[in-house]
LUMZA-102346 format. One line per field, with one value per residue (C-alpha): x, y, z. Coordinates in steps of 0.02 Angstrom, whole numbers, plus 32768, in hexadecimal, padded with zeros to 4 digits. Layout:
BEGIN
u = (X, ...)
v = (Y, ...)
w = (Z, ...)
This chain:
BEGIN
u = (8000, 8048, 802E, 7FAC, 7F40, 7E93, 7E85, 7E27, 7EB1, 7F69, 7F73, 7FC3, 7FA5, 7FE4, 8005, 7F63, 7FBA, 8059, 8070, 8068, 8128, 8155, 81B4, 8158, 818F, 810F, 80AF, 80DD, 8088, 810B, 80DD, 8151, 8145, 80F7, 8196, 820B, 824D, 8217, 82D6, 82BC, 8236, 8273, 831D, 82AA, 823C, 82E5, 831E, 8297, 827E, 833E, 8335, 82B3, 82DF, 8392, 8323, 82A2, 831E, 82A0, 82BD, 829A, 822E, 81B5, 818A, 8111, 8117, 809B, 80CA, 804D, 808A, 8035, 8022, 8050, 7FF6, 7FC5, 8063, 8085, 8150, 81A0, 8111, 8101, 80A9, 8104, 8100, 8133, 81AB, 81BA, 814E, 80C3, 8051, 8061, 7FCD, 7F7B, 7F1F, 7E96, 7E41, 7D96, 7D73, 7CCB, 7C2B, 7B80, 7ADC, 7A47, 79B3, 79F0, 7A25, 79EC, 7A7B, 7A05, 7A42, 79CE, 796B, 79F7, 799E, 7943, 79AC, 7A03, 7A88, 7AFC, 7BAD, 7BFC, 7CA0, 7D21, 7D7D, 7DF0, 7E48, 7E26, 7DFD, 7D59, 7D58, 7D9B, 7CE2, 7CFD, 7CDC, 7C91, 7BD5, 7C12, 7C13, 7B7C, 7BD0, 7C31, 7C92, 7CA8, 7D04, 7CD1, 7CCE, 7C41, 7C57, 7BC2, 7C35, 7CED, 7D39, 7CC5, 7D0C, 7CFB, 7CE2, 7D36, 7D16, 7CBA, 7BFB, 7B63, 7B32, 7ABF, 7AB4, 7A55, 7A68, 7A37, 7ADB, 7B8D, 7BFF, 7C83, 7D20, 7CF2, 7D5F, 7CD5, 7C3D, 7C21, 7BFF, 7C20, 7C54, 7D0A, 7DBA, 7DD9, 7D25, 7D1B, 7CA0, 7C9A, 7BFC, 7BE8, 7B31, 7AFE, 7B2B, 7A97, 7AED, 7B67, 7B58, 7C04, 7C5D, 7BD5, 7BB4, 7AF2, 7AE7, 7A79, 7A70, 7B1A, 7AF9, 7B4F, 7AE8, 7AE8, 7B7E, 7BFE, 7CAA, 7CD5, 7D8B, 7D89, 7D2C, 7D40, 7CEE, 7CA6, 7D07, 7CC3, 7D9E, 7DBA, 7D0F, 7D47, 7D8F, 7D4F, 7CAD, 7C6D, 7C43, 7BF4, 7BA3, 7AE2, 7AB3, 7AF0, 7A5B, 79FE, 7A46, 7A39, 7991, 7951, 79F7, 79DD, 7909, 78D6, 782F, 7872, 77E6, 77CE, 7820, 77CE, 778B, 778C, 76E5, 7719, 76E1, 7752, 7741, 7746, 77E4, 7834, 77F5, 7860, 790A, 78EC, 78E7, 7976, 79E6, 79C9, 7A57, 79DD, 7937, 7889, 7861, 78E5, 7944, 79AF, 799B, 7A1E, 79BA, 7920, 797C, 79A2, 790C, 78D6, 7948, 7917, 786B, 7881, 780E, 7788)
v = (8000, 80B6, 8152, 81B2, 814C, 816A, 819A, 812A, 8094, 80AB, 8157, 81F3, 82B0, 8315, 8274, 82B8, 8344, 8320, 8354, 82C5, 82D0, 82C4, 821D, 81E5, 814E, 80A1, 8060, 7FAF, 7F12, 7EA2, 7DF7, 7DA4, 7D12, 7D45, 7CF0, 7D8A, 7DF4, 7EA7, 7ED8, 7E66, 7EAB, 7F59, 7F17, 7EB4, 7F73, 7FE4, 7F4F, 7F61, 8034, 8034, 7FCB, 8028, 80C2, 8093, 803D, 80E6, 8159, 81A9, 81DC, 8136, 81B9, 81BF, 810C, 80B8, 8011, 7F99, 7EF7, 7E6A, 7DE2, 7D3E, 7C82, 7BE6, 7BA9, 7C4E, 7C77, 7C14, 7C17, 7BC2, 7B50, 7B22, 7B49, 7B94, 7AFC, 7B85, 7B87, 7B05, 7B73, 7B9C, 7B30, 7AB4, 7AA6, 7A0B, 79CD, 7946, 78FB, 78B7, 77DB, 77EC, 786F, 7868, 786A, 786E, 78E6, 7968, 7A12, 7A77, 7AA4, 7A96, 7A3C, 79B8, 791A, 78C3, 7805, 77E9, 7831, 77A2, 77C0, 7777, 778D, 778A, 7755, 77BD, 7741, 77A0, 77B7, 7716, 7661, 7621, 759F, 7619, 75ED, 752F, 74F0, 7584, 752E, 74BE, 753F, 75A4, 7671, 76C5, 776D, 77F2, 788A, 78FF, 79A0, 7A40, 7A75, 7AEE, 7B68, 7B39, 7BD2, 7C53, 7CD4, 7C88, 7CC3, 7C7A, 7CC7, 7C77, 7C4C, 7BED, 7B50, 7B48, 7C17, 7BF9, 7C86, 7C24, 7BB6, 7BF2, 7C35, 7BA9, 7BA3, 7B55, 7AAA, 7A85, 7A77, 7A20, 7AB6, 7AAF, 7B64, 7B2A, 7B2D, 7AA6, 7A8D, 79E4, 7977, 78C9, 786A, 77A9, 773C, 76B8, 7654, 75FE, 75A5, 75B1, 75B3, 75AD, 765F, 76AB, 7691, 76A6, 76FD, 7752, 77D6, 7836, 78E6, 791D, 7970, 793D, 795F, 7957, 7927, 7889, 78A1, 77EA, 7753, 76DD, 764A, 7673, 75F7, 75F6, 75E9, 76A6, 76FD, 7737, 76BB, 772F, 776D, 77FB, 78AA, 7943, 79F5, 79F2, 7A5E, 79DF, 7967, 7A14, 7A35, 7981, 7948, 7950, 7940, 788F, 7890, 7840, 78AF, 7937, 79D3, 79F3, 7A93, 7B1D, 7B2C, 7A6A, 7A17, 7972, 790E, 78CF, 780A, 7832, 7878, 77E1, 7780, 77DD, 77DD, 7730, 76FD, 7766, 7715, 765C, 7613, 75BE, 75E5, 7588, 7512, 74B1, 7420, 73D4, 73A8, 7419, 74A8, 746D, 7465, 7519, 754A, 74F2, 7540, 75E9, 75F9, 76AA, 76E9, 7678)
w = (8000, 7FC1, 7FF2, 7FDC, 8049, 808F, 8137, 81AC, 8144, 817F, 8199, 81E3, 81F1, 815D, 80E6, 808E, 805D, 8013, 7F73, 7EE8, 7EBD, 7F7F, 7F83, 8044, 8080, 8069, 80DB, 80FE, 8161, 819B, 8207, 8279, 82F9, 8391, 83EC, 83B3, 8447, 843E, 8405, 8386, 8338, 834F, 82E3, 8256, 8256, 8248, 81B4, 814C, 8161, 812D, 8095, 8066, 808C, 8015, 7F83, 7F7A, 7F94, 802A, 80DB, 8167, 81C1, 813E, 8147, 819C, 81D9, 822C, 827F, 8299, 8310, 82E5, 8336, 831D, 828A, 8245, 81D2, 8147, 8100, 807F, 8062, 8118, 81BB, 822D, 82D1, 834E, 83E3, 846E, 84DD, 8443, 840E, 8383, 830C, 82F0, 824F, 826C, 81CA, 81EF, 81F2, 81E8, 81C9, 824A, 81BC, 821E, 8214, 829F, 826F, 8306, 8378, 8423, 84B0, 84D8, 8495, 845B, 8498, 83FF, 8380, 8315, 82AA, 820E, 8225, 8188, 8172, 8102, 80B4, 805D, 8110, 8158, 810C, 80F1, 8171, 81DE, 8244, 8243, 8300, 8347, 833B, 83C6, 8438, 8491, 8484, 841D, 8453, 83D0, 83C9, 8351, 8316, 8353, 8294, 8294, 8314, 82F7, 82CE, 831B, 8398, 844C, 84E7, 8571, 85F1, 868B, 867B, 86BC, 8674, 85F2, 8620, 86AF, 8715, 87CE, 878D, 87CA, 8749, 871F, 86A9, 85D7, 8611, 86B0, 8635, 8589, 851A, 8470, 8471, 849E, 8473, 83D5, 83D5, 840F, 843A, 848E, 8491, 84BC, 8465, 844A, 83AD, 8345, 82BE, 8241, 8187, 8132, 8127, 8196, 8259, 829B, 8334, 83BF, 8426, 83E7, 8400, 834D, 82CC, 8227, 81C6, 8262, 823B, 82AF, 82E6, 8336, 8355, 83FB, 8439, 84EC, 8562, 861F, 8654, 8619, 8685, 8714, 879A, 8839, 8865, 87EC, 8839, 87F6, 8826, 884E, 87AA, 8744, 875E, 8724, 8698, 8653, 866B, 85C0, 8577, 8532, 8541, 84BA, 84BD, 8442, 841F, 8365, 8329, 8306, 8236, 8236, 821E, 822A, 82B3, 8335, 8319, 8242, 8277, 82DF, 8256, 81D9, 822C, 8255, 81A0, 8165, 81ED, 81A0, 813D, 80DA, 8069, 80B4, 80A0, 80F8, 8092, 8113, 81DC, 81E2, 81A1, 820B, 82A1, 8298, 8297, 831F, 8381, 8369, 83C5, 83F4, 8352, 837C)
C-alpha cells in the first residue's frame, strides 16, 4: 500500500497533503512469530525502514511500518506451517473416519434418547472393514467434531450452566458445552448393528453432518474405577438430555410418531421388506418406534 492513502486505512496527519511528487515513505505490514523479543522486532522494523529507505531513495522517517505478531499455526513459510517454539503450541490436523447422517440439524441440547443415527465411514482415510467386530459389543464412544461452531469467536470467560442464572458461574473445562476450545465433543450410545462401511447407532448427540474424529468400543475396564461424584445442578441440567419425548419444532406439521417412523427407516442398512434373519433381526431389535 502507497501513499496517498485514505484516512481511517493506515494513516497519519498531513500525509493527505503531500504534494504528488513528494517521494513519502510506504507503508508496510510485516508479520513475525509472536516468540520474537521486543529488541527483536525493533531490529527486523529498523531492517526493513533502512532497505527501504536505500532502495526509494526517501528519508526512514517517512515510513510507516506495522508489525503483526502471529501464532503458531497462523503463518505459513516456505510452503510450511510454522510448528512454533517449545513453549507455543503445535497445531494438530485431524482428518475425519467417519460422518453422523441422521435427521437432526437443530443445535438444542436435549432429546438425544430417540435420535438414531448412521455413521458413515470415510474410507478414503481408513479401510472398509475398519468396523469389523464392533457389533459384538453393546457402546461405542465417539469423538467428533461441534462443526456448526468451530471457528466462531469464543468466550471463555466463566458462566452458568446451560445459562441458568440460579447456577454458579464455572470455568468452559467443568461443563460439556460445545462452545469450547477445539470444539470437541465426546458422546458414548448404543450400537444397533452394523452394515459394512457404516456403524448404526443411538443416542449420539451429533447432528447430522458431524465429522467423527474417532471411534471406540465402550469397555466397562476404562469407566472410572472409584465412585463417581458430581455438583447438585448437574442432575438439573440433564434431565431431558437423553428423553426420548422430543417436542416438534416449530413450522413442522408432522406428527411426532410420523416422525420416529421416518428416522427409523433411514437408519436401516437394508430396504423392507427384509431378505435375511439378519435383516429381520434388526428390526426386531429396534422397538423404540413402535
Amino acid at each position: 500500500m502507497w501513499h496517498p492513502v485514505a484516512q481511517g486505512n493506515y494513516w497519519r496527519p498531513g500525509w493527505q497533503d503531500a504534494p504528488a511528487n513528494d517521494l513519502a515513505g510506504p507503508l508496510v505490514r510485516i508479520r513475525c512469530k509472536s516468540s520474537y523479543s521486543e529488541a527483536q522486532a525493533k531490529a527486523l522494523i529498523q531492517l526493513v525502514s533502512n532497505e527501504l529507505a536505500r532502495g526509494l531513495e526517501c528519508s526512514s522517517d517517512s515510513n510507516f511500518i506495522v508489525l503483526d505478531r502471529v501464532e503458531a499455526g497462523q503463518l505459513l513459510a516456505r510452503g510450511n506451517i510454522w510448528p512454533g517454539d517449545e513453549k507455543g503450541a503445535v497445531p494438530i490436523t485431524l482428518t475425519p473416519v467417519a460422518f453422523v447422517r441422521n435427521d437432526r440439524a437443530d443445535l438444542s441440547d436435549d432429546f438425544w434418547g430417540d435420535v438414531v443415527s448412521e455413521l458413515e465411514l470415510n474410507t478414503s482415510v481408513v479401510p472398509s472393514h475398519s468396523l469389523e467386530g464392533l457389533e459384538s459389543f453393546s457402546h461405542a464412544e465417539v469423538v467428533f467434531s461441534f462443526h456448526r461452531v468451530a471457528g466462531k469467536p469464543l468466550s471463555l470467560n466463566l458462566r452458568s450452566p446451560r445459562g441458568l442464572a440460579h447456577l454458579p458461574p464455572i470455568g468452559v473445562l467443568s461443563q460439556r458445552v460445545k462452545d469450547r476450545p477445539n470444539w470437541l465433543g465426546v458422546s458414548r450410545c448404543e450400537i444397533l448393528a452394523r452394515n459394512g462401511t457404516s456403524l448404526t447407532v443411538r443416542g449420539l448427540d451429533a447432528i447430522d453432518g458431524s465429522p467423527v474424529l474417532d471411534i471406540k468400543p465402550w469397555m466397562d475396564a476404562f469407566g472410572p474405577r472409584q465412585k463417581t461424584i458430581e455438583p447438585s445442578w448437574v442432575s438439573e441440567v440433564m434431565q431431558d438430555y437423553y428423553g426420548v419425548a422430543r417436542p416438534s419444532r416449530e413450522g413442522v406439521g408432522t406428527s411426532r410418531s410420523l416422525g420416529m417412523l421416518r428416522r427409523f427407516f433411514r437408519s436401516l442398512p437394508f430396504r423392507w421388506p427384509a431378505y435375511s434373519k439378519e435383516d429381520a433381526e434388526i428390526l426386531l431389535r429396534t422397538p423404540h418406534i413402535l
